[in-house]
C-alpha positions in Angstrom: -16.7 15.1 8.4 -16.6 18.6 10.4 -14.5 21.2 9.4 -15.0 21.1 5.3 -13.6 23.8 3.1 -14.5 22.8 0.1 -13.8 19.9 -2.4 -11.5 18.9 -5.0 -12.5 16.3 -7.4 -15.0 14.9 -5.2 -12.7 14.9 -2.2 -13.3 17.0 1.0 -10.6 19.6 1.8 -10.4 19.8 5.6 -9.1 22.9 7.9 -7.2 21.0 10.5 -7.4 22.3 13.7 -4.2 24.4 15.7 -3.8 26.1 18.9 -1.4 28.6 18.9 0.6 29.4 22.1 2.0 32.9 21.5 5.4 33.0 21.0 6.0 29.1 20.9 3.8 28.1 17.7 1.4 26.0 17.1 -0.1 22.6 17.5 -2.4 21.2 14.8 -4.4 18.2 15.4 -7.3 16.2 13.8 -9.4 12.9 15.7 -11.3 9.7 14.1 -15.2 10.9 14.6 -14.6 14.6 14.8 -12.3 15.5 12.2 -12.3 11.9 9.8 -15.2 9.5 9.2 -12.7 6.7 9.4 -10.6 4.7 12.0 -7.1 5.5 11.6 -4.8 2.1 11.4 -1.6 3.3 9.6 0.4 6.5 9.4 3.1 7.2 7.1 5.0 10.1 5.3 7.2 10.7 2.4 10.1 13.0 2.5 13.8 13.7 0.8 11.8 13.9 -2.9 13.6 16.4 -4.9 11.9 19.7 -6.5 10.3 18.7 -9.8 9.9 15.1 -9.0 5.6 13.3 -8.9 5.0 10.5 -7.3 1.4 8.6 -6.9 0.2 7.7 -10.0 -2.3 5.0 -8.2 -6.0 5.0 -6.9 -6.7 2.7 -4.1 -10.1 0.6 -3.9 -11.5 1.1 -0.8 -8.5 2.8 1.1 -9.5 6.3 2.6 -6.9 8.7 3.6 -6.1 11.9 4.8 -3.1 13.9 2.9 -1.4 16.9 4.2 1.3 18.5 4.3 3.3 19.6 7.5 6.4 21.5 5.5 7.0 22.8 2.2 4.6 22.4 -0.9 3.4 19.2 -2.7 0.9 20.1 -5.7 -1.8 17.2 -5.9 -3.4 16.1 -9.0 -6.9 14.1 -8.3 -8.6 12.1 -11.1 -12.0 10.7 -9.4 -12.7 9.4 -13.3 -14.9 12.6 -14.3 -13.0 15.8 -13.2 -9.4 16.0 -12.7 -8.6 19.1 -10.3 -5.5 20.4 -8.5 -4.8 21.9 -4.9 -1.6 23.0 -3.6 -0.3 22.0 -0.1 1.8 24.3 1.3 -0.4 25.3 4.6 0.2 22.2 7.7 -3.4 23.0 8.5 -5.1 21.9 5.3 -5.7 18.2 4.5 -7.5 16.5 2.2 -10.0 13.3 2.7 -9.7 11.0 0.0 -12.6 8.6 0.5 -13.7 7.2 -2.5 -11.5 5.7 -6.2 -9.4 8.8 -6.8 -6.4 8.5 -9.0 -3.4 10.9 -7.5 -0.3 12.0 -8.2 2.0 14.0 -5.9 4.2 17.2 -7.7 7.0 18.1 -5.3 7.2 22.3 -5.3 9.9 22.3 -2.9 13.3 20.5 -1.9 12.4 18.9 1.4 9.0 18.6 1.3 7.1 16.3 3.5 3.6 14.6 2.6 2.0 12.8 5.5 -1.2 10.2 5.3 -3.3 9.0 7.5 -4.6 6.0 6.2 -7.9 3.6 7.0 -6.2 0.3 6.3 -2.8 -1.6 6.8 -1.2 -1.8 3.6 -3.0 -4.5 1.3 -1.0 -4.1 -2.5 -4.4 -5.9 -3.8 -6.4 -2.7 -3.0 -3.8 -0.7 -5.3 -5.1 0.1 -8.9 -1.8 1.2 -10.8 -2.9 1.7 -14.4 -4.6 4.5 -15.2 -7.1 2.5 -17.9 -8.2 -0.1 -15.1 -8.7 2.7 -13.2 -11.2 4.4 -15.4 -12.6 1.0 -16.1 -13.0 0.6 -12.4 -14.8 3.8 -11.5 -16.6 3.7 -14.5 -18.3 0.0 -13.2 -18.5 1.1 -10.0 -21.1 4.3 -11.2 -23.1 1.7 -13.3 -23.6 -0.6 -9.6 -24.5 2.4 -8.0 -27.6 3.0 -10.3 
């Protein structure tokens, strides 16, 4: 992945890329290969959440996404079953690459905030992991595979 900034519990935080045309604003873009490590094959967005309100509260399996934010501020909360760390959205050209088991919940900031994903898979509900306990036991078997 190109274009890192850092991380946040073990996920990449991306700069996406904008051209500005003076006086007009700005596009902002990001490309499978360049900017992701991972074919894009869904898109969605979640909007009309009121201030004060988190949503998430799920890890996915193998899922990888890209999360970002295009207007207003959405706080995010990642778990990858170690650290639990927190980066604020409020920038449409910083995303962050969630490519690995990584519990998340979205905190609204701002009436009117938008959250949009880029996502590797169609939607499969088996790849969900909802509770946070089977999540922890999840992460926790796969680090024992790994070794």
């Amino acid at each position: 992945m190109t274009n890192t900034e850092g991380t946040v519990a073990g996920c990449g935080v991306i700069r996406i890329r904008s051209v500005a045309t003076p006086g007009e604003g700005e596009l902002s873009f990001f490309e499978t290969g360049r900017d992701i490590d991972f074919e894009i094959k869904r898109i969605y967005y979640i909007y009309g959440v009121p201030e004060g309100i988190c949503r998430g509260f799920h890890a996915h399996k193998e899922l990888k996404q890209l999360l970002f934010c295009p207007y207003g501020e959405i706080r995010l909360i990642l778990d990858n079953g170690t650290v639990r760390e927190e980066i604020t959205l409020n920038d449409p050209s910083i995303g962050v690459v969630i490519d690995k088991p990584t519990w998340r919940e979205m905190l609204w900031l701002k009436k009117d905030s938008a959250l949009c994903v880029a996502a590797s898979e169609l939607y499969k509900e088996e790849d969900y992991i909802r509770d946070y306990g089977e999540f922890l036991k999840y992460v926790g078997q796969e680090k024992n595979e790994s070794l």
